[in-house]
N, C-alpha and C positions, 0 to 999 in steps of 0.2 A: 444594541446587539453587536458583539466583535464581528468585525469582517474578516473576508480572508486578504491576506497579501498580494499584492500583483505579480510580485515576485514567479517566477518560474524555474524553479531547478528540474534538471533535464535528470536526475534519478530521483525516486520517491524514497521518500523517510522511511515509508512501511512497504514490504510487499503488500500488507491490509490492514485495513481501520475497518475494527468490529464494533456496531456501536448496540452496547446493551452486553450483561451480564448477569443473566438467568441458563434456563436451561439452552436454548439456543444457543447464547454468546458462548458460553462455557465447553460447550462440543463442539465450537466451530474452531475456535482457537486450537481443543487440543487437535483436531484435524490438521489445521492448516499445519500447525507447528509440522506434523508429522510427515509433511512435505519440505521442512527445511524452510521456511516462508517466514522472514518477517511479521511480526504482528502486534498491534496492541490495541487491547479494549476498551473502551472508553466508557465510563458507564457514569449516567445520573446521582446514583443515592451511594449512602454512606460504606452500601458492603454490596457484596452480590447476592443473589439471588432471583434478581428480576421480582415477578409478581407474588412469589412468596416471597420475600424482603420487603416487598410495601404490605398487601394485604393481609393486615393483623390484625383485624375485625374478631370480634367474640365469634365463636365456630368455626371460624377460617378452613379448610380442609379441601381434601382432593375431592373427586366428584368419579374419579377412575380409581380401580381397586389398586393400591400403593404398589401391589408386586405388578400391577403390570406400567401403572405410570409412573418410569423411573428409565433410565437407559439400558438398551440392549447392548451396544457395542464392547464392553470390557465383562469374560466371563466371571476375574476376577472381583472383579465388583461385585457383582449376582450376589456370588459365594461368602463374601465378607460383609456388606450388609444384610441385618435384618429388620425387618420394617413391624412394628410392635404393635400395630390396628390395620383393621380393613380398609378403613380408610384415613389414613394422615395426617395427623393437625397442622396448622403452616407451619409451628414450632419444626416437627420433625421431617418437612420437606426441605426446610433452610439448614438443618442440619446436614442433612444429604447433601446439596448441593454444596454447603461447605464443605464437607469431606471431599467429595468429588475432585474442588478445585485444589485442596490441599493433597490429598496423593497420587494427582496427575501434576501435582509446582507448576499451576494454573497461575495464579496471583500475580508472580511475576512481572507478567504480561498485561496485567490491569491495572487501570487509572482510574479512582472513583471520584468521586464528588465534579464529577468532569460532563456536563450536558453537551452535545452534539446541537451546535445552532444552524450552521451552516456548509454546506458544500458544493463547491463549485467544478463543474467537470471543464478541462484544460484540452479543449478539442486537438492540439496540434502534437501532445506530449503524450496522450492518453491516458492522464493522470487527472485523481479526486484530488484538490485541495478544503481542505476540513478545518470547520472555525469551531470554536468551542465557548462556554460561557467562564473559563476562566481565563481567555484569551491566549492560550496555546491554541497552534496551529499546525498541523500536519498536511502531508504528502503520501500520498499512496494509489497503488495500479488499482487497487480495488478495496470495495467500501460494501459490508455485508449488513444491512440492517438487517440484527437481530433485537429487534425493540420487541418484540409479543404482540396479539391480536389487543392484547387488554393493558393499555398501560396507560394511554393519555384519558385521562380522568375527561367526565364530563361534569362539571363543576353545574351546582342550583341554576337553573336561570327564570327564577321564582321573583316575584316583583317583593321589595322589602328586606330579601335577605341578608343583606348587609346591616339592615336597623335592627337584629336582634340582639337585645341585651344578654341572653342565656348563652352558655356554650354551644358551640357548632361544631359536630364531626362528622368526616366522611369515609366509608366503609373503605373506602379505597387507597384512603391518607393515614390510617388509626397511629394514633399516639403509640409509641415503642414502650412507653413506660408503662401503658395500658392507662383504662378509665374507668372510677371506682363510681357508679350510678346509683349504690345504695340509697334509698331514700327520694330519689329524684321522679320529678314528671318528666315522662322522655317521649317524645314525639320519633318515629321512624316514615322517611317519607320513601318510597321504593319496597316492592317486593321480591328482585326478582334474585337471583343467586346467593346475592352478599344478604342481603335481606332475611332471606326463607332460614339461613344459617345464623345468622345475628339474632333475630328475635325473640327463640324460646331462650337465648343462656341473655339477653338483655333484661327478659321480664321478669327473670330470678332475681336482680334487684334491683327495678326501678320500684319507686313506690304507684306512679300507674303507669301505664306504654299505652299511647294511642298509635296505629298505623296504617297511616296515609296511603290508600293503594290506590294506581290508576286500572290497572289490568289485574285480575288474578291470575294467578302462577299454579299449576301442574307439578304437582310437587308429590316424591316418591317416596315411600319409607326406607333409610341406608341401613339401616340392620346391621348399623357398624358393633364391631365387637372388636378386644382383644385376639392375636392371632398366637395360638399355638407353639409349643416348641416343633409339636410332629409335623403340624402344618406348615412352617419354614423349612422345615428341614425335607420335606416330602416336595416344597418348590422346589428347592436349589437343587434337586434329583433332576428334576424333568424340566428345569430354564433351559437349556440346550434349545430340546426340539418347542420348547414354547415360546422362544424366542423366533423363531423362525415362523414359526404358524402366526406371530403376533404379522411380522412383516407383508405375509402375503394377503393378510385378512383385509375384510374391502373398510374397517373404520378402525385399525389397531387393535381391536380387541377380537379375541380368541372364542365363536359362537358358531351354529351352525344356520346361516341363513334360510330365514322361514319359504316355504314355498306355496304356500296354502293361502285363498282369498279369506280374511274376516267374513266376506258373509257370504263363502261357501260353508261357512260351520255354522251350526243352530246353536240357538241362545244358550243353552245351558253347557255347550263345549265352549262357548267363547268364554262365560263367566269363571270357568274353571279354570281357561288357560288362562286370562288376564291375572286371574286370584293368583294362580302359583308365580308368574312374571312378579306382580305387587308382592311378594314375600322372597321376590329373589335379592331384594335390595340391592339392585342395578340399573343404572342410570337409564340404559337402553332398553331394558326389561321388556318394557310394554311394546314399544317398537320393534324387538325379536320376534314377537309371536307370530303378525301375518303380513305377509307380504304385500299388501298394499292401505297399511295406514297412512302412507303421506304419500300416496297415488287417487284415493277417491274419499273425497268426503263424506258418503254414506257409512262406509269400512274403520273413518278414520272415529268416524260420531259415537259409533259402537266403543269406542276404547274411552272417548271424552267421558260418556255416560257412566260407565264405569268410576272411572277416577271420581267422579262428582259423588255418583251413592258413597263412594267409601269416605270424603268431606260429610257428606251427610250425616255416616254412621259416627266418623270421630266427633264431630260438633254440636255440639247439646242446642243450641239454639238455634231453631230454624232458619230466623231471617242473617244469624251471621254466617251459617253454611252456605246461605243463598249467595251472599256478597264475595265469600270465598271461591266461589266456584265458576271458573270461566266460562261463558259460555258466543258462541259467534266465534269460538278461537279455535281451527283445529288443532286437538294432539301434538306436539311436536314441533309445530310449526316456531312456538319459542321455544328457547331451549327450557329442558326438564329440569328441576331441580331435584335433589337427593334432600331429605330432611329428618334431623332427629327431634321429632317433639311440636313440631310447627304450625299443623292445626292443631291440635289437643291445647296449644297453647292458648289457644281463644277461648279456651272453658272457662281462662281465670278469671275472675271479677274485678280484678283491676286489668285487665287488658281488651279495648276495644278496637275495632277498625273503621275507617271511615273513606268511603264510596266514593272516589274522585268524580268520577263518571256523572253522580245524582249530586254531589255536594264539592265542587271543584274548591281547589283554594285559590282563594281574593288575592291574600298577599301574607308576607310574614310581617308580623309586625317587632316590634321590643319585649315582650312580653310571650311571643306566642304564634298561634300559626289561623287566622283568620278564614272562616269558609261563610256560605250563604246563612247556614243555619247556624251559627256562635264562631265565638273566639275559641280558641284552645291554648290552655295555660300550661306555658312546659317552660320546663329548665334548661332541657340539653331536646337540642333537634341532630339527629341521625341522617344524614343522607344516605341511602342505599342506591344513589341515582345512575350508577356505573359508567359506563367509557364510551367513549368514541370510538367502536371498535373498530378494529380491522384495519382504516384507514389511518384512522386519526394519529398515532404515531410518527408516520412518513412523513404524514404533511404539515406534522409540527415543527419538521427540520425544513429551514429554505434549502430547498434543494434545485439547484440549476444546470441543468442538461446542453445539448448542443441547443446552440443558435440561443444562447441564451433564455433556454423555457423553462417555467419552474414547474415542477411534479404538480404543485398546486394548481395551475394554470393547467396541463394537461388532464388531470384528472378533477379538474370543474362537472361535468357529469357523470364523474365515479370512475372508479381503478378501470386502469386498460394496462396491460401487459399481455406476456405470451408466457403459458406456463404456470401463472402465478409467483412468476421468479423474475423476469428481466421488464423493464420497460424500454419501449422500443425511444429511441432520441437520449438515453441515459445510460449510458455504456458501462460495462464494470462495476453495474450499482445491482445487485442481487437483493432480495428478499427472503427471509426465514418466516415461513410458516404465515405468509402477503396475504391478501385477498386475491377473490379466486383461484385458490391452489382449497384441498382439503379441509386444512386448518382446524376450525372450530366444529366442525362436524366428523373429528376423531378422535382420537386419544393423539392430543395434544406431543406425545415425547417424539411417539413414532413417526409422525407426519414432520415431526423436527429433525428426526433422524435421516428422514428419506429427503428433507433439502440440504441439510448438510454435507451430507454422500456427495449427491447429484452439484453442487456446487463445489465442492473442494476436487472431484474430479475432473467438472470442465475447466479450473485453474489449473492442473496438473496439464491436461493436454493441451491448453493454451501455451503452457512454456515451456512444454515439448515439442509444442510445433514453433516456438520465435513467432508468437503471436503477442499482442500488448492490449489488444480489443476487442470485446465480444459484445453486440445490442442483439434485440430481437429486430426482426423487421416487422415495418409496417405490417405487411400482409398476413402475417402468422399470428401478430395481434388480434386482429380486426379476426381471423378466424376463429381464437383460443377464446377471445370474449363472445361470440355468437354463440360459439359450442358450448362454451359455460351456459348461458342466459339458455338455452335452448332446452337444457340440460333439467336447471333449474324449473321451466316453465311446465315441465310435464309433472311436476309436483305441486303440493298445498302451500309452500313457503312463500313465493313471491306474494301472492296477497297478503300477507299480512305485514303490517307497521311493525317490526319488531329493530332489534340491534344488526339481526342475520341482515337488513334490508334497508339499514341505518335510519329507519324508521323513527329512533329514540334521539334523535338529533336534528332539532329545528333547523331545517335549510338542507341538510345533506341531501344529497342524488339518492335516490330511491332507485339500487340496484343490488340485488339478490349479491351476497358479498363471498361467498364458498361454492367452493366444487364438489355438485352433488352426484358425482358420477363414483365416489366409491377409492378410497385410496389405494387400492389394490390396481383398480384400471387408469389411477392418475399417475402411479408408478410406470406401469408399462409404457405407456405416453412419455412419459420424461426418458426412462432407459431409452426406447424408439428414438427418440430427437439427437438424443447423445451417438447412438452407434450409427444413425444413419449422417457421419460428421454436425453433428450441431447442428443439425434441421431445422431450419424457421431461425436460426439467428445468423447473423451478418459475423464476421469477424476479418480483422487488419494486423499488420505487422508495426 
């Protein structure tokens, strides 16, 4: 691994090393830029785009309706793009974002095929020194991880996997060239996001698909369609004030929060409002209705049940609608998936699934994928196994803080910061869209936009005021993660083993990884910190 230099120059190369080149990187840059600030991105893979530039998996798509998951900040923009489905293929999110970076002369400023291995903070100078994996080295006051919630893969960790003789893909690495499966036995091990979206346009041509599932998945009908010319043109009327009501709303998206308990209403108002949510083909649909499905388990059982009879009604076969259908798992508690075709795909007679739970797997062998009850003979195994969320990013970079501590070492029993944004002992080292900030429990752009802001402004008042350092302190930590965890505990999520709780990663700290308090109230909390002078953080000259 390149190291960094011992070297200490007393001015930084950059006023900022942004590392990562998706949507985050790409709005932080044009931010900063628009302070006059030095900057350059550093990004892993061949182009930008962050996690639409890797994930090219069959279905790939947004999961938030394209007009609202996309940037606020340039009206321009709005106006000049049109987005040609309800919901997005990755094809036409990677377009977006290239456009973005090309008529903002983004590019510039980025360095690709360039991973981020190492940084070291320079307690005396209050400078990041930055190593890289092609052995360039930089200097800079401040170092903005924008890597994404979802980008460090979580690789098989399946006994044999190595010894299979057939091709190996994973939903999260897919070949640019694409994969032609025609004719093939294709094993899919994972159901949950990449999976639910993969499966029905995989089983169009494998010659059979079996899929390996540990958990069943809650999965929504997206009622994706073509979008209108009147219905473009009927947005770009009213983005102004829908942009703004995006901002204030408590998850980025523009609804009128439910007030009503699930079972203050009798069965036959629940089954009507649940039906109409199920036909609204949105993500959060079910969760709209009443106000305490991820506050009581009895409230929330009523939506499970639901969701299950309508597995029931799509799948012809009793005992695979049974295998399909979660059950011990509240609602919500993983995340939803959106799907076109996903059960119904189980009608096919060449497509079966198999019960990790009743039938675990042994091992992979050269041939195939091994369980209690036979071998399974496939060509191509699919991984849908997804990421190390939230964390796993951060602390795939050595990152070393004052007194010599590494983020790794700190965060041995799970992220601590103040905010979601700073950790305390690591100075000038910010987070986009971190754990414990909103994150994953919004529409992704917005909660990118709201750390953005909030970070390109406290570097503006930092060097308005002849400041060079900003940490969080101890004690504002230790309170922002109680209030998280606290937050989190009056809900259904903490019990359950999911990604939200890093649950899906042998060994990780089992700690509720988002801020369930509503982006709307995590906003006023961060505005609060900043006007009451950077409340809760320390900062030096």
């Amino acid at each position: 691994m390149p190291s960094v230099p011992p070297s200490r120059p007393t001015v930084p190369q950059f006023d900022a090393i942004v590392v990562g080149a998706g949507f985050s990187g790409l709005y932080q840059l044009y931010r900063l830029r628009e302070l006059g600030l030095s900057v350059r991105v550093l990004e892993a893979c061949d182009d930008i785009g962050g996690t639409w530039h890797r994930n090219r998996y069959p279905g790939a798509r947004c999961d938030i309706e394209s007009t609202s998951y996309s940037y606020s900040f340039s009206p321009e923009l709005d106006q000049e793009w049109e987005w040609s489905e309800r919901y997005a293929t990755q094809p036409e999110l990677l377009r977006y974002l290239r456009h973005v970076a090309d008529r903002f002369g983004l590019r510039q400023d980025i360095t690709l095929r360039t991973r981020v291995t190492r940084a070291v903070y320079d307690e005396d100078r209050h400078l990041w020194q930055v190593g890289t994996d092609t052995g360039e080295r930089f200097t800079a006051r401040f170092v903005i991880l924008a890597t994404g919630c979802m980008s460090a893969v979580k690789e098989p960790d399946i006994p044999g996997a190595a010894s299979f003789g057939g091709r190996a893909l994973h939903t999260a690495d897919w070949p640019h060239e694409g994969v032609d499966l025609t004719g093939e036995r294709v094993a899919v091990i994972g159901t949950g996001c990449s999976g639910v979206q993969a499966i029905p346009l995989l089983a169009q041509q494998a010659a059979a698909l079996t899929v390996f599932q540990r958990t069943p998945v809650y999965a929504l009908p997206a009622h994706n369609r073509a979008l209108t010319a009147e219905e473009n043109a009927e947005l770009k009327a009213r983005y102004p004030q829908f942009r703004i009501a995006q901002r204030q709303s408590r998850g980025g998206t523009v609804f009128e929060p439910p007030t009503r308990s699930a079972l203050a209403a009798d069965a036959a108002e629940r089954a009507a409002t649940y039906a109409a949510a199920w036909e609204s083909g949105l993500l959060s649909g079910l969760l709209r209705t009443y106000n305490d499905i991820l506050v009581d388990a009895d409230a929330n059982e009523t939506v499970a049940e639901f969701v299950r009879s309508k597995i029931r009604s799509i799948v012809t076969d009793p005992e695979t609608a049974e295998t399909l259908s979660p059950r011990g798992l509240p609602y919500g508690t993983k995340r939803p998936c959106l799907d076109t075709g996903y059960y119904a795909t189980y009608n096919k007679p060449h497509v079966s699934v198999v019960d990790l739970t009743r039938t675990p797997i042994v091992e992979i062998t050269p041939s195939g994928i091994r369980t209690p009850e036979r071998d399974h003979a496939v060509d191509v195994i699919v991984y849908a196994t997804g990421f190390d969320a939230m964390t796993g990013s951060q602390i795939a970079v050595d990152i070393v803080g004052k007194g010599g501590t590494t983020l790794r070492e700190k965060w041995a029993d799970g992220p601590r910061n103040h905010l979601g944004l700073l950790s305390s002992g690591f100075p000038n080292l910010f987070t986009v869209l971190g754990p414990l900030s909103p994150s994953v429990l919004s529409n992704a752009v917005v909660a990118i936009e709201q750390h953005v802001e909030w970070i390109t402004d406290c570097i503006a008042h930092l060097r308005e005021s002849g400041l060079t350092e900003i940490d969080a302190t101890a004690d504002a930590e230790k309170e922002w993660c109680a209030h998280v965890a606290d937050l989190a505990d009056l809900t259904l999520y903490p019990a359950v083993a999911s990604w939200y709780t890093g649950g899906n990663v042998p060994g990780k700290p089992r700690v509720f990884l988002a801020y369930t308090g509503g982006l709307d109230r995590y906003r006023a909390q961060c505005d609060a910190a900043a006007r009451d002078g950077y409340r809760g953080f320390a900062t030096a000259s």
